[in-house]
C-alpha positions in Angstrom: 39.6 -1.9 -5.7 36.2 -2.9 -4.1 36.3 -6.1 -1.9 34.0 -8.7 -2.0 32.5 -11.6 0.0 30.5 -14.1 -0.3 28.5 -15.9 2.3 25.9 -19.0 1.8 26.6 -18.7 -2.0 25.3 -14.8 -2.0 28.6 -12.6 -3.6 28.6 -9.3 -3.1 30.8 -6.1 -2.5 31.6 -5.0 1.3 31.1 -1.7 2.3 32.2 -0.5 6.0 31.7 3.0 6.1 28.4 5.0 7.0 29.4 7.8 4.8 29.8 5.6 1.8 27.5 6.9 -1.4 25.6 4.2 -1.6 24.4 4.1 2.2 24.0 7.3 2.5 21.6 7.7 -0.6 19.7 4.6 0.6 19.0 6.4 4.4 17.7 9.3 2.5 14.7 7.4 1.1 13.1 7.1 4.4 12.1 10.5 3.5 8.9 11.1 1.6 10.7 13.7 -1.0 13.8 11.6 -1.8 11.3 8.5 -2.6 9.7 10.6 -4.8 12.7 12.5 -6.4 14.3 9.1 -7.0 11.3 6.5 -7.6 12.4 4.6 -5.2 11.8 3.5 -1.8 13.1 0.8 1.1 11.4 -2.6 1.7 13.1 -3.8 4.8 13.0 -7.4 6.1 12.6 -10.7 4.2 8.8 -10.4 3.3 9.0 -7.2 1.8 12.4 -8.3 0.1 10.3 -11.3 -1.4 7.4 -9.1 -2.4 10.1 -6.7 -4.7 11.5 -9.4 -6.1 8.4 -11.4 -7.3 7.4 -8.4 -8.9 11.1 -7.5 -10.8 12.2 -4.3 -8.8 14.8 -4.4 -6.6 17.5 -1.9 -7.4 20.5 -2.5 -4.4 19.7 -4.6 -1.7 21.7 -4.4 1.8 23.0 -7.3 4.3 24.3 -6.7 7.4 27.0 -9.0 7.0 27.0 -10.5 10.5 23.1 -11.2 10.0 23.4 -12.9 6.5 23.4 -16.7 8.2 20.6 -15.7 10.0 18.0 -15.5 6.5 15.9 -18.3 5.7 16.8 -20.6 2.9 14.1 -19.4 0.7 15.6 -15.4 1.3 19.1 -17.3 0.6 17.7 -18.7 -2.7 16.9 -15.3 -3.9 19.8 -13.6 -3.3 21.6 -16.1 -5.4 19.1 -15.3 -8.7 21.2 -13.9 -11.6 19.0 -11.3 -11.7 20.6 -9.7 -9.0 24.1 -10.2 -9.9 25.5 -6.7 -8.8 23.1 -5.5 -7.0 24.2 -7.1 -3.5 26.3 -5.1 -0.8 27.1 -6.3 2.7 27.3 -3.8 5.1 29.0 -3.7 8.4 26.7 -3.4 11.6 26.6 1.0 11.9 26.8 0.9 8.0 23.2 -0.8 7.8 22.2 0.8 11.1 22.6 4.2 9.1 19.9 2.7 6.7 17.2 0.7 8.6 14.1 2.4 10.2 13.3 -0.9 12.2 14.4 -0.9 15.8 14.9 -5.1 15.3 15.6 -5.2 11.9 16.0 -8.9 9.8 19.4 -7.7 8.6 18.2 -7.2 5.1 16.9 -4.2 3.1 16.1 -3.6 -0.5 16.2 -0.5 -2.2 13.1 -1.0 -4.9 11.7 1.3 -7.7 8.3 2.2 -7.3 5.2 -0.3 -8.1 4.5 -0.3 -11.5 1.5 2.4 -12.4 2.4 3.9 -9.0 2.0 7.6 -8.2 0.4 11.1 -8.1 -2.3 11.5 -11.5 -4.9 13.1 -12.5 -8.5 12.0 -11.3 -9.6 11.6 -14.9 -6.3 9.4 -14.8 -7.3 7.5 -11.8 -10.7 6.5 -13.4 -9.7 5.3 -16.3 -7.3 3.2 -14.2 -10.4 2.2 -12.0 -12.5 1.0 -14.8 -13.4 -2.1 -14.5 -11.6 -2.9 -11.6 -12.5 -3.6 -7.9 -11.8 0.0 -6.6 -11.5 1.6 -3.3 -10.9 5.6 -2.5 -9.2 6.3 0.8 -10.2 9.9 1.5 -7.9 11.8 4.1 -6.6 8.4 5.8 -3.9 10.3 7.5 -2.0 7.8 9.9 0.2 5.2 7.8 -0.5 2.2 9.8 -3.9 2.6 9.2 -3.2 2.7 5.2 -0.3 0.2 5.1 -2.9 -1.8 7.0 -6.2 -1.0 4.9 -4.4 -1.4 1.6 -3.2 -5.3 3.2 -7.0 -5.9 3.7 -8.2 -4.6 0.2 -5.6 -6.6 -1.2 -7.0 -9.6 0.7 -9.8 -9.0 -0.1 -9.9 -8.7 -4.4 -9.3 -5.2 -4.8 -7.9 -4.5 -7.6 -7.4 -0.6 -7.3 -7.1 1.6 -4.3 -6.7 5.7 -5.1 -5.5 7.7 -2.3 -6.9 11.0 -1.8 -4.8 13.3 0.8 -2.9 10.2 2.6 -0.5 9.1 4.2 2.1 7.9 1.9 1.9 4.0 1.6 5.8 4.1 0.5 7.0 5.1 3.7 8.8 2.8 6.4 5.3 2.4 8.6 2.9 1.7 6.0 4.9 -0.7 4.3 5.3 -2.5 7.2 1.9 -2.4 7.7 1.0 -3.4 3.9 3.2 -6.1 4.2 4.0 -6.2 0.5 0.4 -5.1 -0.6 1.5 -1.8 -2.9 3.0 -4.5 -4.8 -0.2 -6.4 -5.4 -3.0 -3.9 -6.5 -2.7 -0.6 -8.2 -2.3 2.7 -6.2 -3.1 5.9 -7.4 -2.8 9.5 -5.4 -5.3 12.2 -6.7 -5.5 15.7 -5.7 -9.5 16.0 -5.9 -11.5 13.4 -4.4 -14.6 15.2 -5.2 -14.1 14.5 -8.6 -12.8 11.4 -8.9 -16.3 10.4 -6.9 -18.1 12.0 -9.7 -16.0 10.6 -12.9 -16.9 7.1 -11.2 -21.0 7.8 -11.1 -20.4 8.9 -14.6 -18.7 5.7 -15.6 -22.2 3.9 -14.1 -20.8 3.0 -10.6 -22.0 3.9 -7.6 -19.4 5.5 -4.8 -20.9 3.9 -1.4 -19.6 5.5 1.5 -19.8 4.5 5.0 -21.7 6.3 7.7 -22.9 6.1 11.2 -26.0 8.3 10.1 -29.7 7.1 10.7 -31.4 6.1 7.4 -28.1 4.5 5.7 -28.0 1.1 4.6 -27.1 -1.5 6.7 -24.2 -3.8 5.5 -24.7 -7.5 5.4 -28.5 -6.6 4.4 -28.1 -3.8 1.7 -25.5 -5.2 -1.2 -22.3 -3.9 -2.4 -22.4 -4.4 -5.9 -19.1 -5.8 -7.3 -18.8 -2.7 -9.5 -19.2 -0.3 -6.5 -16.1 1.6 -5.6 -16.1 2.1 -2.0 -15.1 5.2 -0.1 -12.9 4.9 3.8 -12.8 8.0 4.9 -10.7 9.6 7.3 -10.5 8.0 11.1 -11.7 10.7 13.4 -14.0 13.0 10.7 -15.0 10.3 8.2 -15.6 11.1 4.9 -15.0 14.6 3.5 -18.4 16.9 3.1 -17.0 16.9 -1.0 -16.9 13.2 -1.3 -20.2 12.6 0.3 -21.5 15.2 -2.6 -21.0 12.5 -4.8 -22.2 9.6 -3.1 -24.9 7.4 -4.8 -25.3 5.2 -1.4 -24.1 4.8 2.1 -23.9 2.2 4.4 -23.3 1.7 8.0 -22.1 -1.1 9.8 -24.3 -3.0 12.3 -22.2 -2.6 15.7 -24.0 -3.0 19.2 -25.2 0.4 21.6 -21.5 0.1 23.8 -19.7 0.9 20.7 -19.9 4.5 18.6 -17.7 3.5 15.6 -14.5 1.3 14.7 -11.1 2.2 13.6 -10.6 2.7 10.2 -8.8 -0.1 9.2 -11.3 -2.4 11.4 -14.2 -0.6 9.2 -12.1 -1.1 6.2 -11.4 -5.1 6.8 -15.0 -5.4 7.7 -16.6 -3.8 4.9 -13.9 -5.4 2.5 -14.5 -8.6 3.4 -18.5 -8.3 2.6 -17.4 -6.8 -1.2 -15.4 -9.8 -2.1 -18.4 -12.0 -0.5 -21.0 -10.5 -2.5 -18.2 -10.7 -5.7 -20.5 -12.6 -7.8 -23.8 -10.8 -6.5 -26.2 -8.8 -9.4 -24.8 -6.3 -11.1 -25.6 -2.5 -10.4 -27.9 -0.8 -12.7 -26.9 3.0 -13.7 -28.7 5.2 -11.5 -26.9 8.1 -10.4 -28.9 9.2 -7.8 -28.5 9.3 -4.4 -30.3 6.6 -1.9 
């Protein structure tokens, strides 16, 4: 017979053991393969625990039992919903040590099913996700603090879509710290072919603008992004792919002074973000489909 506990209201079974089922199937998702074989992934801390449950997905969620007086009241308050009646275990101290990938962790950790809309399509899939919608396309963006961190600014920002071509994943334990509950607030898409989701987007009447340090580029803050532009990061020490920049209708560079060569790109990203949702309710891009 299981044993249960409660503390500060929250009820819940106790689990001691770090080769229990559950504990060990909820260390495994810090791999990228058993997050995708399972749909699910680890949000650890309160913020990301908040993020889950505003958006309906938390599956198990974790408390170190001698941490659980150490939550605010608002992380109290949640763990007391009926909506998670039965899906709270406390954990002794090496029990939820097996599981966390923090080295000071908050003492709770939810195990949640992937974002809704989340995961590998097609690119035809991807642009008819994209349509209509503020869009970025991370091409090759291969560290994840520097996605967990880009997607946080996009969402920021107003974008509505991000599609990840060759990327970190943005599910894994440094991107979502980095995202700080952002994958829960736009729509993510991984493609396989960047090239041609650049080219279903021109043929939807949007231009893909990519960012450059080339002479002759358009200078952000003086050329517009158009709200229906879908904007291109590329990756931080090659830029954008040679395929991608096939596609491009325009490219802009940002204005930095002669002691600087480029910015990281999450830096790039925030600043170049931050002009798109300026310029929000700017004129609308005509069709052109060439290249500038």
């Amino acid at each position: 017979m299981e044993e249960k506990v409660t503390v500060r209201g929250i009820t819940g079974k106790l689990v001691t053991s770090r080769s229990n089922g559950e504990v060990v199937s909820a260390a495994k998702l810090a791999d990228g393969k058993h997050r995708r074989e399972t749909g699910s992934f680890l949000c650890e801390g309160e913020k990301l625990f908040e993020e889950s449950f505003l958006f309906g997905r938390p599956e198990r969620v974790f408390l170190r039992l001698d941490g659980a007086e150490k939550l605010s009241d608002r992380t109290a308050e949640r763990l007391a919903d009926p909506s998670l009646e039965g899906k709270i275990v406390f954990l002794s101290g090496p029990a939820f040590d097996k599981i966390t990938t923090e080295r000071s962790p908050e003492g709770i950790i939810c195990v949640s099913s992937f974002p809704e809309g989340y995961g590998a399509i097609s690119p035809e899939g991807a642009a008819a996700g994209a349509a209509g919608k503020r869009t970025l396309l991370l091409d090759s963006v291969r560290d994840p603090g520097n996605v967990g961190t880009i997607l946080r600014s996009a969402a920021a920002f107003g974008v509505e879509y991000a599609v990840l071509f060759s990327c970190a994943d943005p599910l894994s334990p440094r991107a979502l710290r980095a995202s700080m509950g952002a994958v829960f607030r736009i729509g993510i898409a991984e493609i396989t072919d960047g090239a041609k989701f650049g080219r279903l987007i021109r043929e939807q009447g949007r231009r893909l603008v990519c960012t450059t340090l080339d002479d002759g580029a358009g200078v952000l803050g003086v050329d517009p992004i158009f709200p229906d532009d879908c904007v291109v990061i590329g990756n931080e020490g090659h830029g954008i792919s040679g395929e991608i920049i096939s596609e491009a209708s325009a490219f802009l560079t940002i204005p930095m002074t002669d002691t600087c060569e480029s910015l990281n790109a999450s830096a790039a990203a925030a600043v170049i973000l931050w002009e798109y949702a300026r310029l929000r309710g700017g004129r609308q891009i005509e069709p052109d489909g060439d290249k500038q």
